[in-house]
C-alpha positions, 0 to 999 in steps of 0.5 A: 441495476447492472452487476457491477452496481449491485455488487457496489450496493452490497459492500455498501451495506455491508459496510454500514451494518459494520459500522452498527455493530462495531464498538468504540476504541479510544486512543489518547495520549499526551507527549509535548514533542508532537504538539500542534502536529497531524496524527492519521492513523491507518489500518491496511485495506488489504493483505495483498496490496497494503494500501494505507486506509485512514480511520481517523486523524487529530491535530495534538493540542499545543500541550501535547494531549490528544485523543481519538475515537474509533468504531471497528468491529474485530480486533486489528492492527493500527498504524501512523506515520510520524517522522522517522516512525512507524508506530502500530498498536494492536487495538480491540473493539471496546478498548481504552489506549493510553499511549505512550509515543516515542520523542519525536524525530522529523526526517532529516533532508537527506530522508526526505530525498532518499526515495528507500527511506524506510521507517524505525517500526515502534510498537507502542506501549501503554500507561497502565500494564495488564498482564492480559493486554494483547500489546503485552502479550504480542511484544513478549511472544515476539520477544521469545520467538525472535531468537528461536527463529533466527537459529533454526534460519541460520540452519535452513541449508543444513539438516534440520532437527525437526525434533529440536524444532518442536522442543523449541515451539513446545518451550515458546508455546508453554507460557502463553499456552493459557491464553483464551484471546483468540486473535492472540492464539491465532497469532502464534500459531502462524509465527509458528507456521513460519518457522515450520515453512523456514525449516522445510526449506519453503516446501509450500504444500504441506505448509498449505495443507497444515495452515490454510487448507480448509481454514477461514482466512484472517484479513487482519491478523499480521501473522496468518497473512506473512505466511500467506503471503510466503507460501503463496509467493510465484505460485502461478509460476509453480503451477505453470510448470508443474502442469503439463496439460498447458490448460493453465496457462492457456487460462490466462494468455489465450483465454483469458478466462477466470472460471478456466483458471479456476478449473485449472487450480481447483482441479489440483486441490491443494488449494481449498475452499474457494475463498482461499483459491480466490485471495492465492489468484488475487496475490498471484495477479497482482505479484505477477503483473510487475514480471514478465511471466504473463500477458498484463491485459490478460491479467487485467482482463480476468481481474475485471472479470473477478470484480463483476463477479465476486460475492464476498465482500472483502475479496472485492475490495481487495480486488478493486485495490488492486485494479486501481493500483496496477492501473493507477500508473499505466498509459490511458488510464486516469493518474491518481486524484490529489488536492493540495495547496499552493503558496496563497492556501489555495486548495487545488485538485488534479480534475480542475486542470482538464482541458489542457495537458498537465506537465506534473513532476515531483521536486524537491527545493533542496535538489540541485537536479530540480533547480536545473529542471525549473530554469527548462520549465520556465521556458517550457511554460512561457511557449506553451502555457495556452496548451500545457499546464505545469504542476509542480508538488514540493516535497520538503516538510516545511511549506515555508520553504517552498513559498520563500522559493516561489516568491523569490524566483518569480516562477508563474505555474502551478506549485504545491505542497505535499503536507495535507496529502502525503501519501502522494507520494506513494500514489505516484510511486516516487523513487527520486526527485525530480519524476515527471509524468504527462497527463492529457486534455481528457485527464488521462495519463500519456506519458508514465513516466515522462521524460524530462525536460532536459530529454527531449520532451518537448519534441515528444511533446509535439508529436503527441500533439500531431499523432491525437490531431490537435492543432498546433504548427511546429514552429512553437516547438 
């Protein structure tokens, strides 16, 4: 058994000896305007990527009622999508949730083509109110601290009265200073470290060396990781600067080498014990492979490197989201896997089209750009279909609609409905409709983004076909 399956292994048990431990939570609820609708509900996998990682889903019944069940081991934040919501819930272990959801809004067609449409954020509330609730005593928290920290940010670039600051935590702190939940308690004192970090002008060592140094690292309290994720921000960049040896740098573009980087961190000791280092290098890889600062194959050599050799089970998962989602994109590597179904609810998965090359792009039956785009795809098609397969994923809500289109404009490829897998379109990472992409005969990716058929692909087409020796005369093209 090599490493990288041991390590596989490991998680694995883990996993399951989590799966033993934890105890039920049941959510249940019952609202007429989500009838006969899908509620998934998801937890964040990670604190650095924020992949969406489904815990369960329910179909609400035709009168509205619904109720589900679900084993976790620690007190976390959950979350849906449902229309123009985001609806999050703070559950823990052993609980019972009656809950009590917003009416519910679809998006609009103009929501559906705006690639920056962000949801309306809703905490939810419950039936039955106790004082003690972690719901409860979240909502009113934030409702006392909102207010402090919007005036004590308004004064970030004039002189901070530090003493009026600590007036202030002491005067949110006293009504809750009674509270014996744990996570709650955590809870404010990061809201807390916020403001601090905010009133010292985002000076990241002593915030460091206040909230984190010497600290366990809380994967799923929203508050620990928003500061996390603050004072970490474009720390390798500091660092780079700040170290005048270049042996830092010299880590990562020249040697590629993990364990020097870590030197080069550790050496500094502000950042302490490892499994902070490990998430600060972690967050720092990710953010940086989308700038310029550093070589991306050198990043990802070292992420390759974290994956074969970290111990801690979490810090892998994180670091295999990570890998799949700065690699799930880029040339030569295998684009994101989808199953979704056509006009006839015919169930269609990515892998069955390898052999031929996949035309995929990302449409929208309400978008004037695409109906152009369809007209080139169906001559496209017509010349090439014995080498190049086109897969069209619709995106409107109503699948109806796309089936009336396809039915009446007589198209022959591959259409299909995004419904049973939204979050396609965060796989895809689609910004506006139409997006292409070129996938090869072997399933890798070959053009990401590809252009689009009005932008010469087909002559970029036939290039990619003689540059990888396959035989086709240009007079097809």
């Amino acid at each position: 058994m090599d490493k990288r399956q041991f390590i596989l292994t490991t998680i694995v048990f883990f996993a399951c000896f989590s799966q033993i431990i934890s105890a039920s939570v049941v959510i249940e609820g019952v609202d007429s305007s989500y009838a006969n609708k899908e509620i998934i509900l998801y937890k964040s996998a990670d604190p650095i990527t924020e992949t969406d990682y489904e815990l369960a889903r329910v179909k609400v019944a035709s009168n509205g009622t619904f109720s589900m069940l679900l084993n976790i081991d620690q007190t976390q934040l959950v979350y849906s999508y449902m229309g123009i919501y985001k609806i999050f819930l703070f559950v823990e272990p052993g609980m019972k949730y009656s809950i009590v959801l917003p009416p519910f809004k679809g998006k609009t067609e103009a929501d559906l083509l705006n690639p920056y449409f962000t949801p309306v954020e809703v905490q939810l509330g419950t039936m039955t109110f106790k004082e003690d609730d972690l719901n409860i005593l979240i909502r009113m928290f934030n409702d006392a601290f909102v207010p402090y920290y919007n005036k004590h940010v308004q004064k970030i670039f004039s002189d901070i009265d530090f003493k009026q600051l600590d007036e202030d935590i002491e005067r949110m702190e006293k009504p809750f200073s009674h509270s014996k939940n744990e996570y709650f308690n955590d809870y404010r004192r990061y809201k807390y470290g916020k403001l601090r970090f905010i009133a010292l002008q985002n000076k990241s060592k002593k915030t460091s060396d206040d909230f984190f140094k010497n600290q366990g690292f809380l994967y799923n309290n929203p508050a620990f990781i928003d500061l996390f994720n603050l004072v970490y921000k474009g720390y390798f960049v500091h660092f780079s600067r700040i170290d005048s040896s270049g042996m830092f740098r010299s880590a990562i573009s020249d040697k590629k080498s993990l364990s020097l980087l870590k030197k080069a961190l550790s050496d500094n000791k502000v950042i302490e014990p490892e499994p902070l280092l490990n998430m600060v290098i972690l967050k720092n890889l990710y953010d940086e492979f989308y700038d310029d600062n550093f070589s991306r194959s050198a990043m990802l050599q070292i992420l390759d490197t974290f994956l074969v050799t970290v111990k801690d089970p979490q810090q892998h998962i994180v670091a295999q989201n990570i890998y799949n989602k700065v690699t799930r994109l880029l040339r030569g590597f295998e684009p994101p896997s989808f199953k979704l179904y056509t006009i006839d609810s015919t169930l269609v998965s990515l892998d069955m089209f390898k052999g031929k090359y996949v035309y995929l792009n990302f449409c929208s039956c309400f978008s004037y750009t695409c109906m152009n785009d369809f007209v080139m795809l169906k001559n496209l098609y017509e010349k090439h279909n014995q080498y190049l397969e086109i897969v069209t994923i619709i995106v409107d809500d109503d699948l109806s609609v796309m089936k009336d289109y396809v039915k009446r404009s007589g198209f022959k490829w591959t259409f299909l409905h995004y419904g049973n897998q939204p979050d396609v379109l965060k796989l895809y990472d689609i910004r506006a409709f139409p997006t292409y992409y070129l996938i090869d005969n072997q399933g890798k990716l070959s053009m990401s983004p590809s252009p689009a058929p009005s932008e010469d692909f087909e002559g970029r087409l036939f290039k990619e076909f003689k540059a990888r020796g396959i035989s086709v005369t240009q007079n097809q093209y």
